[in-house]
N, C-alpha and C positions, 0 to 999 in steps of 0.2 A: 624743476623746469623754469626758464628765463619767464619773466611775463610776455617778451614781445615774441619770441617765441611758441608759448602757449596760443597768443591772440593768433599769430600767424596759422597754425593748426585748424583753429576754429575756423578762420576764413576760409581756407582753402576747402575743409571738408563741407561748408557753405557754398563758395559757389560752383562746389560741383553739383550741385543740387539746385542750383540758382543761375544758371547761366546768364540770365538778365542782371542779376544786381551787377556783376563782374562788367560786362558792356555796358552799363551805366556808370559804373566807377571809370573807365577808364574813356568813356565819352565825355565825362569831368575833367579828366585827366589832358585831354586835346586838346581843350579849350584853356591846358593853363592852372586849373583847379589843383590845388594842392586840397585832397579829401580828406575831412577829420571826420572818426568814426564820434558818436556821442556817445552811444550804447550798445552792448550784442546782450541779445535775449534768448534766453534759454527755457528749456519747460521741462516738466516733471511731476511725479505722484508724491502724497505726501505717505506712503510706507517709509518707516524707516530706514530701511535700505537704501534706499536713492532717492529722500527728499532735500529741500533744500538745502538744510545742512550737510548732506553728504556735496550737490552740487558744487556749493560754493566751497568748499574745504580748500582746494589749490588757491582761488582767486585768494582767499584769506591770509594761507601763507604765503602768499606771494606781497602780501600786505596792504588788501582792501577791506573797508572798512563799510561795515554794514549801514547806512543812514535811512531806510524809509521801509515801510511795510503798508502793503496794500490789499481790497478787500474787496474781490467780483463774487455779489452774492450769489446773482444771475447762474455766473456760470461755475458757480460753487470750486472759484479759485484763491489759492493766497498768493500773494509773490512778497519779497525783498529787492530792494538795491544796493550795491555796495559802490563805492568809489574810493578811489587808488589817490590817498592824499599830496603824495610828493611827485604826482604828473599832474596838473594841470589837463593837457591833452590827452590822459590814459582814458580810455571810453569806460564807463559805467556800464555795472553788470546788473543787469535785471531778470531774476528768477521767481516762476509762477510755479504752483504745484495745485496738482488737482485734492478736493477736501474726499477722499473716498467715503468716508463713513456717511458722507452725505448724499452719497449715489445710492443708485439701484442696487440689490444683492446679487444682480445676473452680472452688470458694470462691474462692481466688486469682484466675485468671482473669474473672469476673463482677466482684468487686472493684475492680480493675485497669481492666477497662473501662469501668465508672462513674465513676473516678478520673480517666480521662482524658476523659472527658464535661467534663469543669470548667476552666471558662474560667479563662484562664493570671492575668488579671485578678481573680478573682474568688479564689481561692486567695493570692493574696496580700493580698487585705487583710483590715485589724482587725477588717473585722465579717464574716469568712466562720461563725461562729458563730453569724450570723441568717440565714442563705440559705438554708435547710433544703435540698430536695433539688434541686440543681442535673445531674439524668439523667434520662433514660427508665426506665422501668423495666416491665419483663412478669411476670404472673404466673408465667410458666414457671422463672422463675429464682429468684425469692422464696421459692419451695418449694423447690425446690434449696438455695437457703440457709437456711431455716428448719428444715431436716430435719438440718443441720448445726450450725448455730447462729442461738438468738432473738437473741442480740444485733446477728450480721450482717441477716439479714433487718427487725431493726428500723431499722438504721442504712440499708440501700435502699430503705426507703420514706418515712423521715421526713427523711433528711439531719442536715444542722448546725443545730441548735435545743434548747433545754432541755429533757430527759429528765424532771427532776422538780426542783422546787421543797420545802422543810421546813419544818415549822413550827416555832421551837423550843417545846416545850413546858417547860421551865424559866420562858418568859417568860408562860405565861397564867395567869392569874389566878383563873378558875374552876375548871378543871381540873384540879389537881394533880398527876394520877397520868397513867401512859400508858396504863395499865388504863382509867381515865374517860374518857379523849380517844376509845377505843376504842369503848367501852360508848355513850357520845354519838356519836358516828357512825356506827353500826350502829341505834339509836333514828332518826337519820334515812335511813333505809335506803343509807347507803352501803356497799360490799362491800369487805370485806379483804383483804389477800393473808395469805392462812393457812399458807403453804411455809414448813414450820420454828416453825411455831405464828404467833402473830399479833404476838407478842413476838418480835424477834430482840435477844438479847443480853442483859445480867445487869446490874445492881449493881455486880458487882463486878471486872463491865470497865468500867465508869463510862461506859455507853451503852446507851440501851434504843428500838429503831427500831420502829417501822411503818410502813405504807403503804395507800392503797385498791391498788386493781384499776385497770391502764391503763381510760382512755375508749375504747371501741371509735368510728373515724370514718370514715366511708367514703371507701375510697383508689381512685382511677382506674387498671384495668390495661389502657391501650387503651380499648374498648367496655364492657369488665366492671367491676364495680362493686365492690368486696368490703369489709367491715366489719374493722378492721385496726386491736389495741391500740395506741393513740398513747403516752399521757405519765399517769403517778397524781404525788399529794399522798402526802410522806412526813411523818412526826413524828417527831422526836427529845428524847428526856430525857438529860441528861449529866448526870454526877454529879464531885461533887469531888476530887482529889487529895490527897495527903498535905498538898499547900503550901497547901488550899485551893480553890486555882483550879479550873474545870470544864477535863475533861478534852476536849482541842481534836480529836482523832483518829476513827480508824473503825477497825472492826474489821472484817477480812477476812470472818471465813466471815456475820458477822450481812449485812454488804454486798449478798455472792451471793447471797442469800435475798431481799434487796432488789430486784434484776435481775430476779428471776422476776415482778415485777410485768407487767411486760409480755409476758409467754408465754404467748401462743395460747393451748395446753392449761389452764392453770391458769385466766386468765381464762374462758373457756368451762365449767369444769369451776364454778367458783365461783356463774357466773350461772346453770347450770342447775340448782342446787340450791336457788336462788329463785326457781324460776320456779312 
């Protein structure tokens, strides 16, 4: 499969899940913005079956190149980055996987079981990163896992599919600042994530993030219905190094703050203080 191609796959089965980031892109787009993505982020368990290394398999053949590895103790995550050396503009891929052996044995367990829901076929190929959820799944268990970890409970319900998609803001034009990108999208009432301020990161770690609030979408538990954060729109400002260049990396703890994009509590707690 083409890379631009591939990329196109991943957005689309994004903002069907995201109907906001899409009207954000293309209220960029009115005003003239030519949109450069920075990064798409993806998540994952670290079973062999479908951890990292099996994720990123395509991105690799397609010839991206692994550069950083990161370390949320907190939320007993690891991830990588790779970046695509002969685009300049190819957005970097950044994949987390949860540490299982570090969880609970009930986590484990549930886990495990959904893991082996997955067709032997389907786990091995290059696009098991668009199959989103390939299990059943009960509300009784999803609370189970949410009361332990959002990022397991997010990964039971949505599966293999893009977490979030970036804007880079270095590339737009009207915007300048991450402060404005903020400030204009809060004028068109979209909601932030405000965990750690609205701002994660400085200057002077040469990266400055935000994000909205996952899209709540209603997920099927059986007969029950439930409204359930899928996927937000992140924005990144990166600033230069000594050599010049913007700097390519993430920073750990601004990241973590990133993730809470999609927690229940947070989201819930955000929209009822617009309401």
């Amino acid at each position: 499969m083409e890379k631009d191609n591939l990329l196109k796959l991943l957005w689309d089965n994004y903002t069907q899940m995201t109907p906001s980031a899409k009207h954000i892109h293309q209220i960029f787009e009115e005003q003239g913005e030519q949109v450069l993505n920075d990064h798409i982020a993806l998540r994952t368990f670290n079973d062999p079956r479908v951890n990292i290394e099996v994720i990123a398999k395509p991105f690799i053949e397609l010839g991206y190149v692994e550069k950083g590895e990161y370390e949320f103790k907190e939320k007993k995550l690891l991830a990588h980055h790779y970046e695509f050396p002969d685009d300049e503009n190819a957005p970097k891929i950044f994949i987390s996987e949860l540490l299982l052996e570090k969880c609970s044995e009930e986590l484990q367990e549930i886990i495990s079981g959904v893991i082996d829901q997955i067709p032997d076929h389907a786990s091995t190929k290059d696009n098991l990163l668009l199959q989103g959820r390939l299990w059943d799944i009960s509300f009784h268990d999803y609370e189970i896992l949410r009361k332990e970890s959002e990022y397991a409970s997010w990964m039971y319900v949505f599966g293999f599919c893009a977490n979030h998609f970036t804007v880079l803001v270095n590339g737009l034009k009207t915007l300048k600042s991450l402060e404005e990108v903020n400030d204009f999208l809060k004028a068109k009432n979209f909601k932030l994530n405000d965990a750690g301020g609205e701002i994660k990161g400085t200057p002077s770690q040469f990266l400055e993030q935000s994000s909205t609030i996952a899209d709540q979408v209603p997920v099927h538990f059986g007969q029950d219905i439930k409204n359930i954060p899928s996927c937000y729109y992140e924005f990144a400002r990166r600033y230069p190094l000594a050599d010049g260049n913007l700097y390519q990396g993430f920073i750990a703890a601004s990241a973590d703050k990133i993730f809470e994009s999609t927690n229940v509590s947070l989201v819930e707690k955000i929209l009822s203080k617009n309401q």
